[in-house]
C-alpha positions as CSV (number, residue, x, y, z in Angstrom):
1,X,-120.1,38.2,-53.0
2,X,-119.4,34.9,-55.0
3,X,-119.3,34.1,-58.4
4,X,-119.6,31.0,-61.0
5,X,-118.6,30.2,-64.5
6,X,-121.8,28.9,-66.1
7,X,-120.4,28.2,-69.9
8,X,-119.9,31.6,-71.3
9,X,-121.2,33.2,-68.9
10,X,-120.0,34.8,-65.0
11,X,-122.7,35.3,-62.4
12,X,-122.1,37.1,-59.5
13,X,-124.4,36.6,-56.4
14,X,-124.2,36.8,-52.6
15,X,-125.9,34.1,-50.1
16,X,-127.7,35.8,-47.0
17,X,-127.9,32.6,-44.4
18,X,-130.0,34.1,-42.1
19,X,-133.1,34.5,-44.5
20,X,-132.2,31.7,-46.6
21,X,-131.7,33.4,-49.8
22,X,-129.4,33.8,-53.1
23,X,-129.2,37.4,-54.6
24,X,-128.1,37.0,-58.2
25,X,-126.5,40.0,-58.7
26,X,-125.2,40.0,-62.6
27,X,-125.2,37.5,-65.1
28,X,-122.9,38.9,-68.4
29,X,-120.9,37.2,-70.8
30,X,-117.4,37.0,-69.5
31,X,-115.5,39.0,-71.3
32,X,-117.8,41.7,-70.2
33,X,-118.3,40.6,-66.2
34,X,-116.0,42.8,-65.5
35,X,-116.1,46.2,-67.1
């Protein structure tokens, strides 16, 4: 899994090579990203 700061926000997401894709897993505001 990875994740970005975008702003306010946190999105987590994972990158699957071998089909050439990006899950985007959650997208929350970051004070709540984690809970």
């Amino acid at each position: 899994m990875h994740r970005i700061r975008v702003g306010d926000y946190r999105v987590v997401y994972e990158i699957n090579d071998a089909e050439s894709y990006i899950n985007v897993m959650i997208v929350r505001h970051r004070k709540e990203a984690y809970n």
